[in-house]
C-alpha positions as CSV (number, residue, x, y, z in Angstrom):
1,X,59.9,28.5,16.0
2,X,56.0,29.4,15.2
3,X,55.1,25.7,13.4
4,X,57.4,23.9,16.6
5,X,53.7,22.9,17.7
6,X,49.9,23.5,17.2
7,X,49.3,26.2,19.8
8,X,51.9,28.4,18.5
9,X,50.8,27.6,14.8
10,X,47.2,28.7,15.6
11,X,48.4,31.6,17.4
12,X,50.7,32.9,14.6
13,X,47.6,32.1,12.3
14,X,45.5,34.5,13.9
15,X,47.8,37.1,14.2
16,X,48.4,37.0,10.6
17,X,44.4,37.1,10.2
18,X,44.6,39.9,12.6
19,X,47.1,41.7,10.6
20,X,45.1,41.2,6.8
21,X,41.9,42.4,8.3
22,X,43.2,45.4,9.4
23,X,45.5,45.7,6.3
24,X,41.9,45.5,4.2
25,X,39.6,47.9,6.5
26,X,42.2,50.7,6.4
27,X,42.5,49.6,2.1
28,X,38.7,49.9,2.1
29,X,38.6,53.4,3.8
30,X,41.2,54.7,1.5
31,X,39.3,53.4,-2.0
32,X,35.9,54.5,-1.1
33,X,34.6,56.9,-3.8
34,X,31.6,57.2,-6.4
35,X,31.6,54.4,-9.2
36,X,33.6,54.9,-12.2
37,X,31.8,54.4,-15.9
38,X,34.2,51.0,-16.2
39,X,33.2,49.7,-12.8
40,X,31.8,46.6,-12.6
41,X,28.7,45.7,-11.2
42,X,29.0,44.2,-7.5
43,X,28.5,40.3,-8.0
44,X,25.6,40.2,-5.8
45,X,23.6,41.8,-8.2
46,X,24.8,40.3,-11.7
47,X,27.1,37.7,-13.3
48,X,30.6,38.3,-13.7
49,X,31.7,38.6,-17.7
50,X,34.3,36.7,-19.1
51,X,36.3,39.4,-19.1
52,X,35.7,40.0,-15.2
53,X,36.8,36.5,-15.0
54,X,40.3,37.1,-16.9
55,X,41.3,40.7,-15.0
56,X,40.9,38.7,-12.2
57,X,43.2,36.1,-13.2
58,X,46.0,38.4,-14.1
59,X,46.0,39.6,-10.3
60,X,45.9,36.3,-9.0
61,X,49.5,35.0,-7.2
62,X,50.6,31.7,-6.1
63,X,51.8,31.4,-2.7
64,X,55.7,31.4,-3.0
65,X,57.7,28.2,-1.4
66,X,59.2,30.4,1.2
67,X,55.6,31.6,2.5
68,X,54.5,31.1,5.6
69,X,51.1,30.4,4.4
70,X,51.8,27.3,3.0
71,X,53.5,26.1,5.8
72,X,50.5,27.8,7.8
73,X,47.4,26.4,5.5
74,X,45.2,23.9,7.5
75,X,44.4,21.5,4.1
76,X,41.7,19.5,6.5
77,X,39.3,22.6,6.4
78,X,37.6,23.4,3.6
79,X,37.7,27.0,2.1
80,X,34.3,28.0,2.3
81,X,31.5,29.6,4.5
82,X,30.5,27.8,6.9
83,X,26.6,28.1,5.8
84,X,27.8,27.0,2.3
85,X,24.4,25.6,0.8
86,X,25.8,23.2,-1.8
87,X,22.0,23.8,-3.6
88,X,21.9,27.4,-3.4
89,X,23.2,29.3,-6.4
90,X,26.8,30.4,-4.8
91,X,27.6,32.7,-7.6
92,X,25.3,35.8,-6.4
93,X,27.2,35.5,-3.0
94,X,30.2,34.9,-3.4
95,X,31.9,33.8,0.3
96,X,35.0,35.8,-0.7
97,X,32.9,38.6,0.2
98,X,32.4,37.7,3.6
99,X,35.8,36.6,4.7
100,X,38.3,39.5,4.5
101,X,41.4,37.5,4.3
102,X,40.4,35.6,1.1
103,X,39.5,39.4,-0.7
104,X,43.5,39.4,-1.0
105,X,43.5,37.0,-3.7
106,X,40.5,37.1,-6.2
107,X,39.6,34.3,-7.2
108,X,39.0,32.4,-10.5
109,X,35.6,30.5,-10.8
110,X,35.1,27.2,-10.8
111,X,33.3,25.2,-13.6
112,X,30.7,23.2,-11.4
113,X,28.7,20.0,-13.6
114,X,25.5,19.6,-11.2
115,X,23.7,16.1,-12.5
116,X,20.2,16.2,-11.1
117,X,18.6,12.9,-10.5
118,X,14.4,12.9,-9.6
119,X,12.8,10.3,-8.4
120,X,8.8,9.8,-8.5
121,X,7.4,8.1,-5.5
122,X,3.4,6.9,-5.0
123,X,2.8,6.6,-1.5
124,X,6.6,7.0,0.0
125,X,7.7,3.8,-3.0
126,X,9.8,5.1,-5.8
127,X,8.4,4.2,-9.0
128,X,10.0,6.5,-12.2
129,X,13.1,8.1,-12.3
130,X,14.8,10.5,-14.5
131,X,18.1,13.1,-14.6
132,X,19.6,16.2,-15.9
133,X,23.0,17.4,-16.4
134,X,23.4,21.7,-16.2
135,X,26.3,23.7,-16.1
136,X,27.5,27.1,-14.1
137,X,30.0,28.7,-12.8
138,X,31.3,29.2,-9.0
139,X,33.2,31.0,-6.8
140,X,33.2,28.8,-4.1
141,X,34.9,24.8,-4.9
142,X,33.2,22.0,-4.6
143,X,32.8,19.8,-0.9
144,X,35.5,17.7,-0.7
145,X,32.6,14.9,0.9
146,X,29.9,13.7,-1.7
147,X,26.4,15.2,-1.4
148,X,23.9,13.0,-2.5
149,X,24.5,8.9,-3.9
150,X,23.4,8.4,-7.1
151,X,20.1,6.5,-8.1
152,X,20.6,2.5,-7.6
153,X,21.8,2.1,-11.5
154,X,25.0,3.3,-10.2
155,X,25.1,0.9,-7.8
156,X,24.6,2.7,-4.5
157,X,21.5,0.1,-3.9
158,X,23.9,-3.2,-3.4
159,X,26.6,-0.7,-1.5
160,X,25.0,1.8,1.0
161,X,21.7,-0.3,1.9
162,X,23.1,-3.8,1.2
163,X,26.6,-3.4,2.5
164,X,30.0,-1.5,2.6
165,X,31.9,-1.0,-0.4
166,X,35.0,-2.8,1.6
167,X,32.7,-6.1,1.5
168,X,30.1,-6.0,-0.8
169,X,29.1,-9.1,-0.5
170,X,31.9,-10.4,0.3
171,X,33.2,-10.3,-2.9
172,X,30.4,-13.2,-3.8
173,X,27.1,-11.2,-5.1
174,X,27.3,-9.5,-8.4
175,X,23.4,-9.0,-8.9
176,X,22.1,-9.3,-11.8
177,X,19.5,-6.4,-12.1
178,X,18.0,-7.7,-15.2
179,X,17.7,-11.4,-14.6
180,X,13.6,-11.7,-15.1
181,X,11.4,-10.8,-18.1
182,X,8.7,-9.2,-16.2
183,X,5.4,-9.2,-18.6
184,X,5.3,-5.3,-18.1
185,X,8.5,-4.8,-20.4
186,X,11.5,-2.5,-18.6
187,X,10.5,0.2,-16.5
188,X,9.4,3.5,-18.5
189,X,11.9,5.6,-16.2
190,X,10.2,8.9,-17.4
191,X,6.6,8.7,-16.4
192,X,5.6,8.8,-13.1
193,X,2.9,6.1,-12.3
194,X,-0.7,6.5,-12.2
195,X,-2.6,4.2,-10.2
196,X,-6.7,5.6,-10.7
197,X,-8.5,4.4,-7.3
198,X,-11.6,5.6,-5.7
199,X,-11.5,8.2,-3.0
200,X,-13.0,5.9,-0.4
201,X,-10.5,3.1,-1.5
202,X,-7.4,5.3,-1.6
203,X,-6.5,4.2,2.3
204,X,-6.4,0.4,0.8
205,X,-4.0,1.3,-1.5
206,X,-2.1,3.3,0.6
207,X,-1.8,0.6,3.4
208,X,-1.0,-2.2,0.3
209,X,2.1,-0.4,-0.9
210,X,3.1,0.8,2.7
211,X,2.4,-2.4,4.8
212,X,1.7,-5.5,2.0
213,X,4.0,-5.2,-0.5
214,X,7.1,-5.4,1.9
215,X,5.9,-8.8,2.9
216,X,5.0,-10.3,-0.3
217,X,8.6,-11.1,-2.3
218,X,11.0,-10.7,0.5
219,X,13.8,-13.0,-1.5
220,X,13.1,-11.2,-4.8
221,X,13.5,-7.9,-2.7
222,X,16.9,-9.3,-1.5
223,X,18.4,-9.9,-5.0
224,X,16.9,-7.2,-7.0
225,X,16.3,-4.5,-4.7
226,X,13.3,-2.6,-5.4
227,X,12.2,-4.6,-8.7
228,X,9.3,-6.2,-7.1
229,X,7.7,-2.7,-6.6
230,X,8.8,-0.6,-10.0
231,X,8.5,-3.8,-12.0
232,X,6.2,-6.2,-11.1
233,X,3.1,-4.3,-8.6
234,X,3.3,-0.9,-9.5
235,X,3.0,-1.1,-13.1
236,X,0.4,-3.7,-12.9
237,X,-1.7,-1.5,-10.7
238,X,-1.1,1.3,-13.0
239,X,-2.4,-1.0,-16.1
240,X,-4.4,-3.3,-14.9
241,X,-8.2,-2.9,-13.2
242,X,-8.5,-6.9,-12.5
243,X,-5.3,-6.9,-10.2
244,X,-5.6,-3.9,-8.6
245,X,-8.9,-4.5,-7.1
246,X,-7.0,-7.8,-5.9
247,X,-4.7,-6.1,-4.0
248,X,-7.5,-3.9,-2.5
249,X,-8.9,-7.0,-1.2
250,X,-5.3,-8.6,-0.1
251,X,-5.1,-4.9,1.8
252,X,-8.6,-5.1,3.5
253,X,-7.7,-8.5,4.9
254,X,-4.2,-7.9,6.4
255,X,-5.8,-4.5,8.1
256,X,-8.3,-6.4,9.3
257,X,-6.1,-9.5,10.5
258,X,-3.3,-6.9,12.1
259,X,-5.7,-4.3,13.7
260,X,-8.5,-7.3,14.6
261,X,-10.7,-5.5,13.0
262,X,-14.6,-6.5,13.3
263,X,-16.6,-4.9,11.6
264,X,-18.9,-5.2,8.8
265,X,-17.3,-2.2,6.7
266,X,-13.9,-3.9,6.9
267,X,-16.0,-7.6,5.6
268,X,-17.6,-5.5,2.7
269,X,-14.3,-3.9,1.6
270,X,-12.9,-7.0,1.2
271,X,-16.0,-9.7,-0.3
272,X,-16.8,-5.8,-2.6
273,X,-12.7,-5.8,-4.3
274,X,-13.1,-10.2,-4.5
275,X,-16.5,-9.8,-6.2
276,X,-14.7,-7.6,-8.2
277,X,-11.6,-9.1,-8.9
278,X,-13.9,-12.3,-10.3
279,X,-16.3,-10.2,-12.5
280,X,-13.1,-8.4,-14.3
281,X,-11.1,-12.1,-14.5
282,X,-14.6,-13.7,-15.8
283,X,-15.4,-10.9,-18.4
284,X,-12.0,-11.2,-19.6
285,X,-11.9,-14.6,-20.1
286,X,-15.4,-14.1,-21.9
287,X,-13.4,-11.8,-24.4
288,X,-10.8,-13.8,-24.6
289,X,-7.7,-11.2,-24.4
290,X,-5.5,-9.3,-22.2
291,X,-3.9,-12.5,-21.0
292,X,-1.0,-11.7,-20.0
293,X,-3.0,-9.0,-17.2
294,X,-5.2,-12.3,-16.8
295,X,-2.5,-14.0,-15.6
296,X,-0.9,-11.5,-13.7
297,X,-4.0,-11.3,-11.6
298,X,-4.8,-14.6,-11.0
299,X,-1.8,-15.4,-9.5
300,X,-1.7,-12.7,-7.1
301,X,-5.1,-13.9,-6.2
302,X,-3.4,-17.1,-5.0
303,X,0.2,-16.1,-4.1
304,X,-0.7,-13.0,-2.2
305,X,-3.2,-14.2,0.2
306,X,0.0,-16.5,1.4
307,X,1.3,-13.0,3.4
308,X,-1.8,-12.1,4.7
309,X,-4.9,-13.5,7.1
310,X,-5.2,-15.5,9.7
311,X,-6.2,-19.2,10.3
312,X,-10.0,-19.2,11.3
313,X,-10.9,-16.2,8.4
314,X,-14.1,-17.3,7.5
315,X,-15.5,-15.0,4.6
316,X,-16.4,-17.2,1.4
317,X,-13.6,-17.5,-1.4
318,X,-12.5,-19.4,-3.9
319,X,-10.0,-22.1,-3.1
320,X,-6.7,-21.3,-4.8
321,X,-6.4,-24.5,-6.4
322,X,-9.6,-23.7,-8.9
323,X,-8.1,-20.2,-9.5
324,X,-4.8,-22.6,-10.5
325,X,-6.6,-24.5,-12.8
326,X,-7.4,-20.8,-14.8
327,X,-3.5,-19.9,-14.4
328,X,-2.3,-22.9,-16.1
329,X,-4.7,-22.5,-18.8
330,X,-3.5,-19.4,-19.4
331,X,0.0,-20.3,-18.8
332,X,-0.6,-22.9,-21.6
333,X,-2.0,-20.4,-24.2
334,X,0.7,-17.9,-23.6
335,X,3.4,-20.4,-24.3
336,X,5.1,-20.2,-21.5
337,X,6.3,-23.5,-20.5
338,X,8.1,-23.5,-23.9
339,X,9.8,-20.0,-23.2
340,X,10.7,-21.3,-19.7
341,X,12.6,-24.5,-22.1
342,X,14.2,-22.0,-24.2
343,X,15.9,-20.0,-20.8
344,X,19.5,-21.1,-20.9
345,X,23.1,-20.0,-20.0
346,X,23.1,-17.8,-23.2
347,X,19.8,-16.2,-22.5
348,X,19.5,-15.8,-19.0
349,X,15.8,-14.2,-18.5
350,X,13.3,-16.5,-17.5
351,X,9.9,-15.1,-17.7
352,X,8.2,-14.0,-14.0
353,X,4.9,-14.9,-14.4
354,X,6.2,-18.3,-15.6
355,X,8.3,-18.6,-12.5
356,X,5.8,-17.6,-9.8
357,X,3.2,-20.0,-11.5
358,X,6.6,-22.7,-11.2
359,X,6.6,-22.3,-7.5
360,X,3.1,-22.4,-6.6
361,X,2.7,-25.3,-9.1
362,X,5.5,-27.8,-7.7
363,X,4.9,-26.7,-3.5
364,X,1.3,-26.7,-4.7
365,X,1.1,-30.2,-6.1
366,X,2.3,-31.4,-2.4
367,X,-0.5,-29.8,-1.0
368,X,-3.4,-32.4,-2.8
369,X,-0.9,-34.9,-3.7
370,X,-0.9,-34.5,-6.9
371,X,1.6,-34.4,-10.2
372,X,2.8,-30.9,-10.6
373,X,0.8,-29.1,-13.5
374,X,4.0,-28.4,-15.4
375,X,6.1,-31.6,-13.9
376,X,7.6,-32.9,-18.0
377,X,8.5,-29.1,-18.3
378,X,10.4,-29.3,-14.7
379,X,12.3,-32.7,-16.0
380,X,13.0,-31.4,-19.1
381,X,14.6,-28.1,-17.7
382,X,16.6,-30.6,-15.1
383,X,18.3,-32.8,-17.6
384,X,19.2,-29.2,-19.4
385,X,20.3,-28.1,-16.1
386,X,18.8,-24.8,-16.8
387,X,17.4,-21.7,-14.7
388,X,13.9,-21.4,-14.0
389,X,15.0,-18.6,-11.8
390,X,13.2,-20.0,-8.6
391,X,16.5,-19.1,-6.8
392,X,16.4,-15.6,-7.5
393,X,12.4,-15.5,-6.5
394,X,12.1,-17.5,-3.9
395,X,15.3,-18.9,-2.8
396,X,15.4,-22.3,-3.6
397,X,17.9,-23.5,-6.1
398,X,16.1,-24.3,-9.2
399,X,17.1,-28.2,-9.6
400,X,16.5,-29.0,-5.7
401,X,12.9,-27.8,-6.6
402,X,13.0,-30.0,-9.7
403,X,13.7,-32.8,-7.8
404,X,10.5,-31.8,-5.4
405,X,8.5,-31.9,-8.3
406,X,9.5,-35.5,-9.2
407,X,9.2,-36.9,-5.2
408,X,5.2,-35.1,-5.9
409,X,4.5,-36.9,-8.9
410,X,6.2,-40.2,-7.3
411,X,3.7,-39.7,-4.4
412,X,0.8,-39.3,-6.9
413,X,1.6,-42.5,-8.4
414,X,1.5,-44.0,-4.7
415,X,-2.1,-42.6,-3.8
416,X,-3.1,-43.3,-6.8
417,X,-1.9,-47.5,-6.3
418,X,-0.8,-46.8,-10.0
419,X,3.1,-48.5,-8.7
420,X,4.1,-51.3,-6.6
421,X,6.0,-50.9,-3.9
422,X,9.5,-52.6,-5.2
423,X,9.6,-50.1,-8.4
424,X,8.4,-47.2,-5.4
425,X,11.4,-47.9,-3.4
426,X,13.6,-48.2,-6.4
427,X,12.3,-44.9,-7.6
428,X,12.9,-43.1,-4.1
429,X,16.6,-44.5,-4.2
430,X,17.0,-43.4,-7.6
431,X,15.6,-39.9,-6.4
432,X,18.0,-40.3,-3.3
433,X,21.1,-41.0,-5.5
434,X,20.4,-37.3,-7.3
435,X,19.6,-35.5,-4.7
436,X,22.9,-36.6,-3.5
437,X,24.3,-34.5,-6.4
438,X,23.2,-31.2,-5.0
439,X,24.6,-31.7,-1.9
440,X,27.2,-28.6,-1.3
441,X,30.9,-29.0,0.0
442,X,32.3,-28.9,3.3
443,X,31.7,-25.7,4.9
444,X,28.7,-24.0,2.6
445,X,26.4,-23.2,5.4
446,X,27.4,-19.8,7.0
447,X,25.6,-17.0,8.4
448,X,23.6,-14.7,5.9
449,X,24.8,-11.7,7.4
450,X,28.4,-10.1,6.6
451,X,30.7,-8.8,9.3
452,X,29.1,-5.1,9.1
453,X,25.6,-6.7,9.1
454,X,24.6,-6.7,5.8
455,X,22.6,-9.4,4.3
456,X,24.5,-12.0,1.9
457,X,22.1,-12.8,-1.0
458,X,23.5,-16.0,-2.2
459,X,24.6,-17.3,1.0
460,X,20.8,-16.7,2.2
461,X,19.6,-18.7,-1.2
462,X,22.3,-21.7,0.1
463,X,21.1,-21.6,3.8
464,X,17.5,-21.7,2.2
465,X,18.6,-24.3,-0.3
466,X,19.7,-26.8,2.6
467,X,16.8,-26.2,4.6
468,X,14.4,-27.5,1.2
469,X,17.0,-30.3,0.5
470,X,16.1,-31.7,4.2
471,X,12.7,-31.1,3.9
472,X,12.9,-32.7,0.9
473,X,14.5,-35.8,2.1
474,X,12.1,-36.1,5.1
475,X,9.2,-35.9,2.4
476,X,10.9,-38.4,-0.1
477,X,11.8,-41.0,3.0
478,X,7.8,-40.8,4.1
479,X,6.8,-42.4,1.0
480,X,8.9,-45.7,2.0
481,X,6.0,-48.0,3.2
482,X,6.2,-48.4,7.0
483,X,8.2,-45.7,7.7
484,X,7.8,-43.3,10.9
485,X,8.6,-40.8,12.7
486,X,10.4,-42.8,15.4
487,X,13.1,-43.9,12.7
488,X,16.5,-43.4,13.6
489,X,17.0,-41.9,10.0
490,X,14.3,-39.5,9.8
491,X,14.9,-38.2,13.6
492,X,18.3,-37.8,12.0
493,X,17.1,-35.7,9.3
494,X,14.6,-33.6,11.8
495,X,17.8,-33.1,13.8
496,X,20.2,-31.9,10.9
497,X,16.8,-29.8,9.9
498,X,16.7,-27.7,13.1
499,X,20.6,-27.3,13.1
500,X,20.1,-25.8,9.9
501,X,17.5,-23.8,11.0
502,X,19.9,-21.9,12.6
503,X,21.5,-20.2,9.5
504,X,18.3,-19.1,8.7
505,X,17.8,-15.0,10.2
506,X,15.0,-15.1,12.2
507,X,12.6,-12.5,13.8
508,X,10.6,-9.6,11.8
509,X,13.1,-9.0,9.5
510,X,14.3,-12.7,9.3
511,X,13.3,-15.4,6.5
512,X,11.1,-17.9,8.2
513,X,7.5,-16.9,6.5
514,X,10.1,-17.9,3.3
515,X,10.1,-21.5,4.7
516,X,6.5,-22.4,5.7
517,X,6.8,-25.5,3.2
518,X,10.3,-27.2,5.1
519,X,9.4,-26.3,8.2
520,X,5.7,-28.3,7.3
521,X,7.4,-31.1,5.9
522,X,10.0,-31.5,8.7
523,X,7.5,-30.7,11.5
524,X,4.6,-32.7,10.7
525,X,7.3,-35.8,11.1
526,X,9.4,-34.2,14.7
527,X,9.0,-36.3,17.9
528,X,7.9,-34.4,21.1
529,X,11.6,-34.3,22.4
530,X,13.2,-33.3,19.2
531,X,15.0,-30.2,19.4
532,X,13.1,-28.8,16.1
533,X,10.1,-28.1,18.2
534,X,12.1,-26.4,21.3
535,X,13.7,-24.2,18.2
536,X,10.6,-24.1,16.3
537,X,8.6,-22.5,19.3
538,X,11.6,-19.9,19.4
539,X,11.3,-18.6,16.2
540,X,7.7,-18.1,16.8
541,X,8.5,-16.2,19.6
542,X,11.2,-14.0,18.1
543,X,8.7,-13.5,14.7
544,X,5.8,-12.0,17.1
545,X,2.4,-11.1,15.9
546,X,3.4,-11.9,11.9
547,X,3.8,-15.1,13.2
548,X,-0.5,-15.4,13.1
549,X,-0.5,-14.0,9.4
550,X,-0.6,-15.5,6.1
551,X,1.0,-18.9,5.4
552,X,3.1,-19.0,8.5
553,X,0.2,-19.1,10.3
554,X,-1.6,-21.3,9.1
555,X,1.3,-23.8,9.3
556,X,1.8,-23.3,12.5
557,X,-2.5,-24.1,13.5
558,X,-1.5,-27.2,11.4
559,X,1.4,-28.0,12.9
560,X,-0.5,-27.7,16.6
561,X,-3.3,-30.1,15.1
562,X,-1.3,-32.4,13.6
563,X,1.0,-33.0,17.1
564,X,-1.9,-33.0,18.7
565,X,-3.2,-35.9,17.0
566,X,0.2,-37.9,16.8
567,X,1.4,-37.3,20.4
568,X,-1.9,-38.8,21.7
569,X,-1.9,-42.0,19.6
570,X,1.4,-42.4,20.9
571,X,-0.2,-42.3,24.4
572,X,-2.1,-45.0,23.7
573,X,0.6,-47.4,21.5
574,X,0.0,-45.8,18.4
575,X,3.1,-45.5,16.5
576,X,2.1,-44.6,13.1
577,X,2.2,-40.8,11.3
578,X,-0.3,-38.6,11.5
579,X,-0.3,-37.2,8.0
580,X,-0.7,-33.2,7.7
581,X,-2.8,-33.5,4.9
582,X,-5.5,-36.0,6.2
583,X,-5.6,-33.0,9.3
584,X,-6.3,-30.4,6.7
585,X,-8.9,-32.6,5.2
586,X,-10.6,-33.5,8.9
587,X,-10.5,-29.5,9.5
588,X,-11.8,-28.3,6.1
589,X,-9.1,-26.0,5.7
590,X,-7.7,-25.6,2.2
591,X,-4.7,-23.6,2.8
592,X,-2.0,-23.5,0.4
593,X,1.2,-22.9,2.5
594,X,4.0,-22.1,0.5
């Protein structure tokens, strides 16, 4: 029997192939004559009619049961050329012409709906995006495979670069695309974005959105992929002159700090866009308006410098604190702190500029030892239990960070002498008791990465969330008087801290330039044999040269100092803590290392 098995299947298939071919050449010879008045155009020179389309359907046969053919058909090939072009316009070559067996059966066309998707890019980063539907008709079917994805509103961002559609998560994500009000409104998808820059300042720009921007909102980039360049920088640039001439200067200095760069071009590029940057903000302020771009602008002054430079930079700035002190003025007359109150389950869009001002304000406060800016809007929002959305920014879950900004003003109160130490301690066991309310269940710390290698969002923001809970442990059992590092229960908390560590994705591409501010809190307390320096020195390993830039950096100079310091007095007898912030002040460095 001819189907008994494949090799005598394909051999009776091309015999029959043999057999048609000739059939057709000898029907071909035969028909050959001048063209009749009624004759149709051939269709590689015109469209078939309509009425082409319905002679031809008149003449068309199914294949019978008892044919060989469809016993014979190979359904896992796909009836087509094998140049087919899915974007060229198949209808002025038909394929039937070029395959003789197929010319015994004209065929019907097919109805093809093409949707065509565009999408504007500035420098290799898609910014606007728009689509079309047209309609034609085809000889040739339609690929059984899919030719393009669709754009990420169909959700091909969370499936093909996130993950497989089998896991997605893990069945635990559901990204919420929408979750901030950015001060820039939603994206206006049908405009492409036009960022006017200087010829000789072009290659800033183009090494900001290429090499800066990546590093700037890593977690924000995790949850809502590809908002922190359509919604938040982009339009900014696009609109506002104050903030893009910061991130001329942010570019400047991370081309100088990666390509150690010494020259006095690269010096005046970036002291020429920070002169700048100050004359816009000050003239602004003189007018009194634009705010919001205000805002927007002072904040990256201070937030982005966090991803960029190195430890000894040594050209003249502002220190970010004074630049704070303008933000939360402006946060004040925008109203912010009360729309941030007003964010609950029902209306889930906190606003971003609020919630980057949040973060900065609470890690911030730590940094001088000082009450948080916005600390009776933080309490409020924690006995509301209500997003702030410093989860979905930064990582941390909002009331963990709450409860950071309480242990900060506690700690003001103890520079200040303004408590006594029995209504301290009483506080810190009081602050204890709620942070044991956040503590997950058994089994919540897992890796971040899903069995095909994808990263989980919200299991990152947990893993992140336990490494600031410890951190903020550590930081909440410093302020009991006496204590040191040598304590059983803080080299406890230093040990669970580096086991933590672990669920943390290191390297490049990892998440430790997200926790410069546990990994300073936990640190500055570690003993010389703890394992959190042996894992510590690691990471810095597997992180590279990034591990020199920005706010890592720093840390880690501190860090150096401040076990430097502490590991000598011990030498000598010394048990008590060098404190990180009494280094900073000995040093003159003013880092803000969040």
């Amino acid at each position: 029997m001819w189907w008994s098995n494949n090799e005598q299947r394909k051999n009776q298939k091309e015999h029959i192939k043999t057999i048609i071919k000739r059939t057709k050449l000898s029907e071909k010879t035969t028909q050959m004559g001048p063209m009749g008045g009624d004759t149709p155009p051939g269709l590689s020179h015109s469209l078939p009619t309509s009425a082409t389309y319905s002679d031809m359907a008149t003449h068309t046969r199914a294949v019978s049961v008892d044919s060989q053919y469809s016993l014979e058909y190979d359904f896992s090939q796909q009836p087509m050329h094998e140049h087919f072009d899915t974007y060229q316009p198949q209808v002025l070559t038909p394929q039937f012409e070029l395959h003789q067996q197929y010319q015994q059966f004209p065929p019907t066309p097919y109805e093809v709906d093409i949707k065509t998707e565009r999408q504007m890019y500035v420098n290799d980063v898609p910014t606007r995006r728009d689509s079309s539907i047209s309609t034609f008709s085809t000889f040739v079917p339609p690929p059984p495979h899919a030719t393009l994805p669709s754009l990420h509103e169909e959700s091909w961002a969370q499936e093909d670069l996130y993950d497989s559609p089998g896991d997605h998560y893990s069945g635990e994500e559901g990204l919420d695309f929408n979750f901030f009000d950015f001060s820039h409104g939603p994206p206006h998808n049908s405009q492409p974005a036009v960022i006017q820059v200087d010829d000789c300042d072009r290659p800033l720009l183009d090494h900001f959105i290429e090499n800066v921007l990546r590093l700037i909102f890593p977690i924000l980039e995790v949850n809502q992929h590809g908002s922190a360049r359509s919604e938040v920088v982009l339009p900014a640039l696009e609109s506002n002159k104050c903030y893009l001439h910061c991130c001329l200067s942010i570019s400047a200095i991370h081309l100088k700090s990666t390509q150690r760069l010494q020259s006095e071009q690269i010096d005046s590029d970036i002291m020429r866009h920070r002169y700048a940057t100050v004359s816009e903000l000050c003239e602004a302020l003189n007018r009194d308006t634009d705010h919001q771009q205000i805002l927007e602008a002072t904040l990256g002054m201070i937030f982005f410098q966090c991803s960029v430079g190195r430890p000894d930079d040594c050209l003249p700035d502002i220190p970010w604190h004074q630049h704070f002190q303008a933000a939360s003025s402006l946060v004040r007359k925008l109203g912010l702190p009360h729309a941030m109150v007003q964010v609950n389950s029902a209306q889930m869009h906190p606003p971003f500029n609020m919630t980057l001002a949040s973060w900065i304000d609470i890690l911030g406060a730590t940094m001088l030892g000082r009450a948080p800016q916005f600390a009776d809007t933080y309490r409020e929002k924690h006995l509301s239990a209500s997003t702030s959305g410093l989860c979905e920014l930064m990582g941390c879950e909002d009331r963990m960070m709450y409860l950071i900004s309480e242990i900060a003003c506690l700690e003001a109160l103890k520079i200040d002498n303004s408590i006594d130490e029995s209504t301290l301690c009483t506080h810190i066991t009081c602050l204890g008791t709620q942070m044991d309310l956040t503590e997950p269940g058994p089994g919540a710390l897992a890796e971040a990465y899903s069995s095909t290698g994808a990263i989980r969002p919200k299991q990152l923001s947990k893993n992140m969330t336990a490494m600031f809970r410890l951190a903020a442990r550590i930081y909440l059992c410093s302020l009991v008087p006496g204590a040191t590092r040598y304590d059983p229960s803080m080299v406890d908390l230093i040990e669970r801290l580096a086991a933590t560590l672990k669920y943390i994705p290191s390297g490049p591409e990892g998440f430790d330039r997200s926790l410069v501010w546990p990994l300073l809190i936990g640190g500055s307390l570690s003993t010389p044999k703890s394992t959190f320096r042996r894992d510590f020195a690691d990471r810095i390993t597997d992180l590279g040269e990034q591990a020199e830039f920005g706010s890592f950096g720093r840390m880690v100079r501190l860090l150096q100092e401040v076990w430097r310091q502490s590991d000598e007095a011990f030498q000598t007898g010394e048990r008590q803590n060098v404190h990180w912030r009494d280094v900073m002040r000995q040093k003159g460095w003013d880092f803000l290392l969040i």
